[in-house]
Residue frames relative to the residue before (quaternion, step in Angstrom):
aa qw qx qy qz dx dy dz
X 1.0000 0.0000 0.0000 0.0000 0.00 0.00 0.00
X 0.3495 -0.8198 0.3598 0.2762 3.44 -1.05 0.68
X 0.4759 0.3815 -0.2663 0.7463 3.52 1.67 0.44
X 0.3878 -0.7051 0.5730 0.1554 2.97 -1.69 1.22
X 0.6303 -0.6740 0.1797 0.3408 3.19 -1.39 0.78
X 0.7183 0.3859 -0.0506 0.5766 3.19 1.42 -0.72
X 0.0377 -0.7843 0.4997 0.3659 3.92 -0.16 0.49
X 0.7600 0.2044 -0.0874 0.6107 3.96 0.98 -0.90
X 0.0917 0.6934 -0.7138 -0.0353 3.72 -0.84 0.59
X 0.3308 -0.7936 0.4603 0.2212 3.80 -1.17 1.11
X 0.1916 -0.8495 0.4574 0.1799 3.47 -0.06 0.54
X 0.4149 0.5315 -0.5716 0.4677 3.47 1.04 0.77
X 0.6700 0.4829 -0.3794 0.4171 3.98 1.20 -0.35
X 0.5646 0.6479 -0.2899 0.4212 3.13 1.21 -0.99
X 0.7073 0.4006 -0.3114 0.4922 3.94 0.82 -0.96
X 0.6025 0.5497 -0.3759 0.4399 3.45 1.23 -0.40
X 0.6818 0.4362 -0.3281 0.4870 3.60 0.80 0.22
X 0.3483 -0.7523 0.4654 0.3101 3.78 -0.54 0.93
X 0.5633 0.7115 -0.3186 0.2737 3.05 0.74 -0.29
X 0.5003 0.5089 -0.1350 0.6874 3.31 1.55 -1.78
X 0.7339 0.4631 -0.3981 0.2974 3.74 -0.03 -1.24
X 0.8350 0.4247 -0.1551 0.3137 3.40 0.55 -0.95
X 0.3520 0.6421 -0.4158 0.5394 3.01 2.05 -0.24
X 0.6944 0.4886 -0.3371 0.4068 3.49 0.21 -1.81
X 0.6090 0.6309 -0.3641 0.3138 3.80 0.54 -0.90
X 0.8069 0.3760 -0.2043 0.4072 3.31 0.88 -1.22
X 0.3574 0.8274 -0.3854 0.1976 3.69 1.82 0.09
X 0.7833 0.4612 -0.2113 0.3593 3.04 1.41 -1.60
X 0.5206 0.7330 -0.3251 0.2932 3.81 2.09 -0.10
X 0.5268 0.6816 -0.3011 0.4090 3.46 1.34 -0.02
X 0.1027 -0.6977 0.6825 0.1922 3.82 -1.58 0.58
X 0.1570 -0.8692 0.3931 0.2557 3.41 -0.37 0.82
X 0.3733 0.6963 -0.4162 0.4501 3.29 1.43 0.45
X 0.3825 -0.7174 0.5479 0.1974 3.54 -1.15 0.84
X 0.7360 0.2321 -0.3557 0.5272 3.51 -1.17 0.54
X 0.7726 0.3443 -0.4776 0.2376 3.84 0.18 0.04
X 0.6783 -0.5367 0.3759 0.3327 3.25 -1.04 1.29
X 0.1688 -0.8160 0.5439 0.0992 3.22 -1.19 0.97
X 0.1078 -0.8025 0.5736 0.1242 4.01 -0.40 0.61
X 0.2164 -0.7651 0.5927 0.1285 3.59 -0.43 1.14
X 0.2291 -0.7966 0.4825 0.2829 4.12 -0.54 0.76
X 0.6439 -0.3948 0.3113 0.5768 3.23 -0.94 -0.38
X 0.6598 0.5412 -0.3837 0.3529 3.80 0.73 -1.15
X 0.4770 0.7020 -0.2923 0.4408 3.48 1.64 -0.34
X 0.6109 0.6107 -0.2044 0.4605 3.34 0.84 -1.82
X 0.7808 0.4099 -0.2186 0.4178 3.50 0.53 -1.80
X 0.7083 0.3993 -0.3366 0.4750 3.54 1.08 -0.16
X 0.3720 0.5870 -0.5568 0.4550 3.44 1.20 0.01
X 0.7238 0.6276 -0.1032 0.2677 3.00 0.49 -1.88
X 0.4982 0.6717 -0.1991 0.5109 3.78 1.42 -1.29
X 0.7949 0.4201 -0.1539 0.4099 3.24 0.23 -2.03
X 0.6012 0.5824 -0.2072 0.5064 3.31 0.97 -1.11
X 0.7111 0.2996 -0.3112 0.5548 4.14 0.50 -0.79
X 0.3594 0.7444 -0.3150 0.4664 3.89 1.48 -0.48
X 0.8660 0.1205 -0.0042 0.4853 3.19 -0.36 -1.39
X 0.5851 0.3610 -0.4972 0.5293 4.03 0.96 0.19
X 0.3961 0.5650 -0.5853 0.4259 4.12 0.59 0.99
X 0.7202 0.5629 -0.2235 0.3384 3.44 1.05 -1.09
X 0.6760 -0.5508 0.3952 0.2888 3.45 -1.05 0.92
X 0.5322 0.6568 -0.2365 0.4790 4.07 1.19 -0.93
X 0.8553 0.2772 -0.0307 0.4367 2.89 0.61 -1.69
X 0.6048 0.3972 -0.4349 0.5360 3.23 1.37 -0.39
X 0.6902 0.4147 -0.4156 0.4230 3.90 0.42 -0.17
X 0.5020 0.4419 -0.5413 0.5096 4.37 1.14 0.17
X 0.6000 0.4697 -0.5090 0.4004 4.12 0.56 -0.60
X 0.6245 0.5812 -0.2437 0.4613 3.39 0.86 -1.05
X 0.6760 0.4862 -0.1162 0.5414 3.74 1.08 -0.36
X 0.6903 0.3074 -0.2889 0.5878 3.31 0.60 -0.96
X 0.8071 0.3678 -0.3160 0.3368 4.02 0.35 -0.21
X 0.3954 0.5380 -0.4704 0.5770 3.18 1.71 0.45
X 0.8507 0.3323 -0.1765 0.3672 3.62 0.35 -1.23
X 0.6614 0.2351 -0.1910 0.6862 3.65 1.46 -0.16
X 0.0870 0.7186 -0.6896 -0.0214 4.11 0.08 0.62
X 0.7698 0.2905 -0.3713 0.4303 3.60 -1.33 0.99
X 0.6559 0.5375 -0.2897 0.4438 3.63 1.12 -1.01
X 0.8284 -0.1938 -0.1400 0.5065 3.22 1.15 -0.91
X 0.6122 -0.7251 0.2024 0.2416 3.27 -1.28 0.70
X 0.5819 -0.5676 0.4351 0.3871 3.73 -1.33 0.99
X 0.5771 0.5431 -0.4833 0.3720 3.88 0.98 -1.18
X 0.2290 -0.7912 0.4790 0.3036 3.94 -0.59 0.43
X 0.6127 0.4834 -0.4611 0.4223 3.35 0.94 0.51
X 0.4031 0.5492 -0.4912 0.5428 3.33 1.45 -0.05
X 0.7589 0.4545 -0.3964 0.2458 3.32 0.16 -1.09
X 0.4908 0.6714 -0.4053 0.3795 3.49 1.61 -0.91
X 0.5598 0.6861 -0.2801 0.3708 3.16 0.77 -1.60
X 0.6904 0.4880 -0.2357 0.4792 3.71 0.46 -1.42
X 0.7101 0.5409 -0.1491 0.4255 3.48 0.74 -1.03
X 0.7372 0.3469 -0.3159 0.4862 3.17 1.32 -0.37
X 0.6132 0.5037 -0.4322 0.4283 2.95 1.55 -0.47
X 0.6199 0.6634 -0.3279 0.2611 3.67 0.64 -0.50
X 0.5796 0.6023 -0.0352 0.5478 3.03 2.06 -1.59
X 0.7968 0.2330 -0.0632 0.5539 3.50 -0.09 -1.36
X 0.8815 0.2095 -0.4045 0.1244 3.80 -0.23 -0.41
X 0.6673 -0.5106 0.3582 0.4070 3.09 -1.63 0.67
X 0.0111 0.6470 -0.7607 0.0504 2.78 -2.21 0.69
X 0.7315 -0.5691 0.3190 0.1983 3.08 -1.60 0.15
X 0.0561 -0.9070 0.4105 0.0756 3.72 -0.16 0.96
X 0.6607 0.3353 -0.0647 0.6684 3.22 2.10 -0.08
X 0.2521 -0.7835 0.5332 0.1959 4.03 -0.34 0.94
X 0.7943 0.1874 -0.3888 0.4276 2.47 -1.46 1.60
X 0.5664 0.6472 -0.2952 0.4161 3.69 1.27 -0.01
X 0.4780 -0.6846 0.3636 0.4130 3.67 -0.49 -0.12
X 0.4838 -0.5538 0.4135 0.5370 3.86 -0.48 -0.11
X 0.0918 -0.7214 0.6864 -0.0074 2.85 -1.84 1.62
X 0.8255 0.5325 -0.0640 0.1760 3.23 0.75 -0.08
């Protein structure tokens, strides 16, 4: 696009939302290089974990759980911590982004 999307965005509002906050947390957990091994710490985990109880407060997300188990019953689950579960696994764990390499990603 030839105009940006946003011209001023305050980020004293942005931290004031958990949502935004905990997203922003998990920016700095990433290698964006392939093949190097990634180690996720606990202080990682707990922000995986943060964002994830965050954003299942939110209408969106509480109406896709509500969605995905109408449109996928058995695949995913009605229990909403199960469902968290799924989400982190889907989101946060490593895998492989390069063959033969270890999970970075």
């Amino acid at each position: 696009a030839a105009d940006p999307l946003f011209t001023y965005v305050d980020t004293k509002l942005l931290f004031r939302r958990p949502t935004y906050r905990s997203f922003i947390a998990l920016l700095d957990n990433y290698t964006a290089q392939t093949g190097v091994s990634e180690s996720v710490t606990t202080h990682e985990k707990k922000e995986n974990w943060a964002f994830i109880n965050a954003i299942m407060q939110t209408g969106p997300m509480q109406f896709c759980h509500k969605y995905c188990c109408a449109n996928k019953p058995g695949k995913v689950p009605s229990d909403v911590g199960e469902f968290k579960k799924l989400l982190n696994r889907i989101w946060f764990d490593l895998y492989y982004r390069e063959r033969g390499g270890r999970p970075d990603s």
